[in-house]
C-alpha angles and dihedrals in degrees: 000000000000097000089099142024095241093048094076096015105060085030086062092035085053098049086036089062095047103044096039103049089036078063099046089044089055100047101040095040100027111032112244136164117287117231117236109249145162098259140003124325087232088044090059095048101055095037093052098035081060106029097035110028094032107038083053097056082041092052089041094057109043095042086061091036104043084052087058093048095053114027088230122115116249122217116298137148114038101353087051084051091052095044094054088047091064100044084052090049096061087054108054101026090081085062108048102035100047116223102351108133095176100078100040090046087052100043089054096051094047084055094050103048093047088053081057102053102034071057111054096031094074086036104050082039090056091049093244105155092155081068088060101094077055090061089042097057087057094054083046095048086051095050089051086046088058100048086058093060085036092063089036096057092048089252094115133026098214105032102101094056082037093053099051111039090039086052092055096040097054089037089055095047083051094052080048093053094048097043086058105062095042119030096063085047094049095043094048086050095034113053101066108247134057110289124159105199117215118251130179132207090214094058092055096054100037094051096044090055096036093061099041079057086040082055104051089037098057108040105019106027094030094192106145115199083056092052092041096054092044083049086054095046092048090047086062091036093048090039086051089053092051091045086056092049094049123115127148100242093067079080093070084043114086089176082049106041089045094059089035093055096038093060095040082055089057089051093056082040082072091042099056086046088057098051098036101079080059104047157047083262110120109236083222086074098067096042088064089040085063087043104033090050108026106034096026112035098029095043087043082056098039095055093037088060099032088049100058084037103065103034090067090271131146108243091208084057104064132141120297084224093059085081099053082045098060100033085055085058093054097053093055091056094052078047097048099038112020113032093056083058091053110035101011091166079072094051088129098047085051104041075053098060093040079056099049089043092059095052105050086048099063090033091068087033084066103037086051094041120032087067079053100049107037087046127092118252107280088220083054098242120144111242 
């Protein structure tokens, strides 16, 4: 269980992403008590979806990765255990003490101060200084992560909104990041015949600069018409990018397709923030086309195929049920995303099968993948 970081890490993230949205959904659709925490219910939602569900894919992915890119070990046995303790305790401390901030704020930072540095120690040891910006995100996701608690607490008037936004929007350059080092390589390797997938130089750079502008301009400098027209400019960067990783055979692929249509939902996601500020389209929407795509289906993607990697598996045997997953998230997207834009007088009766669809994705997730996790390699390899 602790031999590796994504052991713990995508086995929390799994039963995270099942028991906390199985909560909001009950309590926005169907009406049930609110908990008394120390902030908004909504508040909650978006600051654990992305600080609880998506810091523990990040930290099990890097631990295992970071590892690989080194040749040095990253943290395991009882350090990993501790690690993941801390990461549990956040999450349920604002449960079970109502309305303390104190110990949940100090148990997160904890957490995230340990990932930092169980990152950058094998990292700064091996002489990587191209893994840096890695290291960087998660100070700026910390600091993000401050700011929340910060708001929260009355210490600073922004903090929550900065928080927040700031949060998805450095979790999802990190999915991009990580997506880019390793989907062109999966799907070369992965679709069954010679393929060399286009890549440019430009587009990693521009994209790269455009979203940390996107950034400022939408949650510091909040000046509309600026994000709105970046936003423009990364949905064709980002649609380039995706032109030059297509080949046929990722559609036969359910650990390819995932990763290919969660980042194409994070694409639209800067479509619809460009049109927004021009139309009837809620700007909500393309928030949860960012999260529902990129932290949810690519993250979904990304644990389902690290997870039979490294435990000795073949990645072309996995289970018959990891099709009908990933199709029921992405139904929810299409739920959560498209549908409001088509029929908004059934907002409810969406927001209620993007719910269910969750649900039943991380249900079987969990039911494919704990055996998986908690279980020694099958090559017997440590790790």
């Amino acid at each position: 269980m602790f031999n590796l970081g994504f052991r713990p890490f995508f086995l929390f993230a799994g039963l995270f992403a099942l028991l906390s949205i199985l909560a909001w959904g009950g309590i926005i659709v169907y009406d049930w008590p609110t908990p008394q925490l120390p902030f908004k219910p909504i508040q909650w939602h978006a600051h654990e979806m992305i600080y609880g569900y998506g810091m523990a894919v990040v930290a099990g992915f890097l631990l295992t990765a970071v590892r690989n890119w080194t040749h040095i070990q990253t943290i395991q046995g009882f350090q990993l255990a501790a690690l993941s303790i801390l990461w549990l305790g956040a999450r349920v401390t604002g449960w079970i003490l109502p309305g303390q901030i104190l110990p949940m704020m100090l148990l997160d930072m904890m957490f995230d101060l340990w990932l930092i540095a169980a990152i950058f120690s094998p990292i700064q040891r091996a002489k990587q200084y191209q893994n840096m910006g890695i290291v960087s995100k998660l100070v700026l996701l910390m600091l993000a992560n401050l700011c929340f608690y910060l708001g929260v607490s009355g210490f600073l008037e922004q903090g929550i909104a900065w928080g927040l936004y700031s949060g998805l929007y450095v979790l999802l350059a990190l999915v991009y990041t990580m997506a880019r080092r390793v989907l062109p390589f999966f799907i070369e390797r992965g679709v069954g015949y010679p393929v060399a997938l286009k890549n440019w130089a430009w587009i990693d750079r521009s994209s790269l600069y455009l979203f940390l502008l996107f950034l400022i301009a939408d949650v510091y400098w909040r000046y509309v018409p600026v994000s709105a027209a970046l936003a423009g400019l990364l949905f064709v960067i980002h649609t380039i990018r995706l032109a030059g990783w297509h080949t046929t055979g990722i559609w036969k692929r359910p650990l390819l397709w995932v990763l290919y249509l969660g980042y194409g939902g994070t694409v639209f996601g800067f479509l619809l923030k460009m049109l927004a500020p021009f139309t009837t389209i809620s700007p909500s929407l393309a928030l949860h086309a960012f999260a529902v795509g990129g932290i949810g289906m690519i993250t979904a993607g990304m644990m389902a195929r690290i997870s039979l990697g490294h435990t000795g598996r073949d990645i072309q045997q996995h289970s018959r049920l990891l099709a009908p997953a990933f199709i029921s998230l992405f139904v929810s997207y299409v739920a959560r995303v498209i549908l409001p834009m088509i029929a908004p007088e059934h907002y409810l009766l969406w927001v209620g099968i993007a719910h269910a669809t969750w649900l039943i994705t991380f249900s079987l997730f969990l039911w494919i993948y704990a055996p998986i996790l908690i279980r020694p390699r099958i090559d017997g390899m440590h790790g």
